[in-house]
C-alpha positions as CSV (number, residue, x, y, z in Angstrom):
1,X,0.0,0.0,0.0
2,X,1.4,3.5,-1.1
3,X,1.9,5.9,2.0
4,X,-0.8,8.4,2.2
5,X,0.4,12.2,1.8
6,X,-1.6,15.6,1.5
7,X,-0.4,18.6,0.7
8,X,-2.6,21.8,1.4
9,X,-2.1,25.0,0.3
10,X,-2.6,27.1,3.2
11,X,-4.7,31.0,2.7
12,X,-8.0,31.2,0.9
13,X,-7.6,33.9,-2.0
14,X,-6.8,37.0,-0.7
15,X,-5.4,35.5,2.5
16,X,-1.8,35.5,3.2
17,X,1.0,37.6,2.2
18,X,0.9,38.7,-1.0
19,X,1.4,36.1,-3.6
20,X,1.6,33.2,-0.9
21,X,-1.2,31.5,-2.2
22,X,0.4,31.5,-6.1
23,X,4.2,30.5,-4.4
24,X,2.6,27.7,-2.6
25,X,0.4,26.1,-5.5
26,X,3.8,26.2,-7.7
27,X,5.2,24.1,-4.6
28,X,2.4,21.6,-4.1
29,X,2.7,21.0,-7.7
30,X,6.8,20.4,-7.9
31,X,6.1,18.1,-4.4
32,X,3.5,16.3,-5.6
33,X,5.2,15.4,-9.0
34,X,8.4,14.8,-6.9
35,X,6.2,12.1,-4.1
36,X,4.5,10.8,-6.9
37,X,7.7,9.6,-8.9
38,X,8.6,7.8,-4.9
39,X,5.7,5.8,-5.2
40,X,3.7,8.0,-2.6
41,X,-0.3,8.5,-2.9
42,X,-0.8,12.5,-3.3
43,X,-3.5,14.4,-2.9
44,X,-3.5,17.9,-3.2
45,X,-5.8,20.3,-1.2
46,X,-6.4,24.2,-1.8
47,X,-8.5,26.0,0.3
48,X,-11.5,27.9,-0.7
49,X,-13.9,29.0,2.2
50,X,-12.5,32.4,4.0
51,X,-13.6,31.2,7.5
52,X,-10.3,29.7,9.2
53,X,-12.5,27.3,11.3
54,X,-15.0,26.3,8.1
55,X,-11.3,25.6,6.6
56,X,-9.8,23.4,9.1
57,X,-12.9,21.5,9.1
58,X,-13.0,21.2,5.0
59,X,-9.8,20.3,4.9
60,X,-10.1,17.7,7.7
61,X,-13.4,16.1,5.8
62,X,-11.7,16.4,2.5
63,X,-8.2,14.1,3.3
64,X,-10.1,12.0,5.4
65,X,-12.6,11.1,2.6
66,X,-9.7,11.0,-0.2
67,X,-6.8,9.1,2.1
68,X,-8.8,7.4,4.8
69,X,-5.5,6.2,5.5
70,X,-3.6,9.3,5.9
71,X,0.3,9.5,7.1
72,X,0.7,13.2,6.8
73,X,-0.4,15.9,6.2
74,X,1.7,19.4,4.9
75,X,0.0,22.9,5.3
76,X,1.9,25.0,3.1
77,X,2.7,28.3,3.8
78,X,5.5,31.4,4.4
79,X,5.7,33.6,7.0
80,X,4.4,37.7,6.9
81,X,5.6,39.5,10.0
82,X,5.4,42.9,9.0
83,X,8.8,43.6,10.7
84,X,11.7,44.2,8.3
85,X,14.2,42.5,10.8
86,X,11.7,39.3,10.9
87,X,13.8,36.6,9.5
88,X,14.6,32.5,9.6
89,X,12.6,29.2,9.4
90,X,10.2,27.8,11.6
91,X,8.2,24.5,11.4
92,X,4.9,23.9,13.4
93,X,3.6,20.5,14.8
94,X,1.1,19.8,17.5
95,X,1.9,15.8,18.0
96,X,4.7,14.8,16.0
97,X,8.0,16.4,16.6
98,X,10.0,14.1,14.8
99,X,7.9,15.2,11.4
100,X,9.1,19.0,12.4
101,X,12.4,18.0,13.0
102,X,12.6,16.3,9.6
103,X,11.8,19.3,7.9
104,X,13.7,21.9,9.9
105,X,16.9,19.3,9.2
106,X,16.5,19.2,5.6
107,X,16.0,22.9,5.0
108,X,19.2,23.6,7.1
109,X,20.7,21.0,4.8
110,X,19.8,22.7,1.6
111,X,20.0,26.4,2.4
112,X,22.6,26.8,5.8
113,X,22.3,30.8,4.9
114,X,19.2,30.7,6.5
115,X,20.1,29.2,9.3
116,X,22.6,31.7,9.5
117,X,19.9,34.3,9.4
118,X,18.1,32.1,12.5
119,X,16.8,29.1,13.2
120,X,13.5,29.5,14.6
121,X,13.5,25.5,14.8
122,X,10.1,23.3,15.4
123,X,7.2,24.8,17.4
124,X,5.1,23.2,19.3
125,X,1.6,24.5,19.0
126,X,-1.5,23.3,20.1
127,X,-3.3,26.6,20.1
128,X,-2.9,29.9,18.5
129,X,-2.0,30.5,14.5
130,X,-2.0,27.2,12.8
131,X,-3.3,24.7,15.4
132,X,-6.6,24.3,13.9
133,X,-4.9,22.7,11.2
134,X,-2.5,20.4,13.5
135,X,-5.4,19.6,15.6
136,X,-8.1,18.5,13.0
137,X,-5.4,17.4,10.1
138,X,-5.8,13.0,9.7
139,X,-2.0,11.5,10.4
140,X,0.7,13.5,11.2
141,X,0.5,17.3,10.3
142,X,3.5,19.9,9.8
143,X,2.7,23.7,8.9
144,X,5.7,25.1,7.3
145,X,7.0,28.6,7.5
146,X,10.0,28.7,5.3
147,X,10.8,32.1,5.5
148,X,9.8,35.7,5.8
149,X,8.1,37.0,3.1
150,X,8.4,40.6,4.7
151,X,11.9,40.7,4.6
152,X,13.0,41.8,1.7
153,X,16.2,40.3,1.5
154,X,15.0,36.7,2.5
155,X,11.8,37.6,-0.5
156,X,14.3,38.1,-3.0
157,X,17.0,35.1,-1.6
158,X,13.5,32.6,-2.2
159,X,11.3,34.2,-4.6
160,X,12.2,32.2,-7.6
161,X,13.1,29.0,-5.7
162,X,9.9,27.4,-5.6
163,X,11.4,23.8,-6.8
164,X,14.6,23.9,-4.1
165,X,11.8,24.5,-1.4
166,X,9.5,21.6,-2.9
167,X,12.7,18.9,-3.2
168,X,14.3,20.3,0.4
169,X,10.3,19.1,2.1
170,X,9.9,16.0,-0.4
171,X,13.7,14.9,0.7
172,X,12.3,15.8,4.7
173,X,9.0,13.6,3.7
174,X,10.9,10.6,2.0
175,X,13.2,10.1,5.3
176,X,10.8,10.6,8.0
177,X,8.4,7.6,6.3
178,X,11.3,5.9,5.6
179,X,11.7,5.7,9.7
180,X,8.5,4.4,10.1
């Protein structure tokens, strides 16, 4: 049986950052192919409802119904301080650290300079931004938050680097299951 993966972009239209919604389909899309082509069972999920509970809850009924047999599950997203200074990576998780610390390895892997810029590591959240979708997601759940789309020189570092960020999660993805 494949292993069971879904991808959901995170912001209903006009959500977000700007353009975090477009970044993060052209990354589902690259991740998907990428899981695919390592025998994994993809679905990919983009909200559409503005409430954040109605979209925790769609998303939820959605996976469940198309991968009853879900191993994770990856809310896509970037982060939008608006605070010039704001800068690093961080990685949420609610009951899976290892999942976090799968992703927050890999991304140091395949860009140290923002690690150098700072590590904001795993996050443990059970409440707050992004723990609806921890709480409610089937399987394990990660929210990512690559970088800091108000920074300027972190925007223009990742703008364009849509695949790297797609292989640097599919890489975190294939060694976490392959621990399992």
């Amino acid at each position: 049986m494949k292993k069971q993966i879904a991808l959901v972009v995170g912001h209903e239209p006009g959500g977000g950052a700007e353009g975090e919604r477009a970044y993060n389909l052209i990354v589902q899309k690259s991740l998907k192919e990428m899981l695919e082509a390592e025998g994994f069972d993809v679905f990919a999920y983009v909200h559409e409802l503005k409430s954040y509970g109605a979209r925790q809850a769609a998303m939820a009924a959605a996976v469940n119904k198309a991968q009853p047999q879900n191993l994770i599950c990856v809310e896509l997203h970037y982060n939008d301080v608006d605070a010039e200074p704001a800068n690093g990576h961080q990685f949420h998780y609610n009951a899976c650290r290892g999942l976090a610390v799968a992703f927050a390895s890999e991304w140091q892997k395949t860009f140290p300079s923002s690690r150098a810029r700072q590590d904001r590591g795993t996050l443990h959240t059970p409440t707050g931004d992004g723990a609806g979708f921890l709480r409610k997601s089937p399987g394990l759940a990660v929210l990512v938050e690559p970088f800091f789309h108000s920074n300027k020189i972190e925007w223009m570092f990742f703008r364009n680097k849509q695949k790297e960020v797609a292989e640097a999660y599919g890489r975190a993805i294939i060694q976490f299951t392959k621990k399992l």
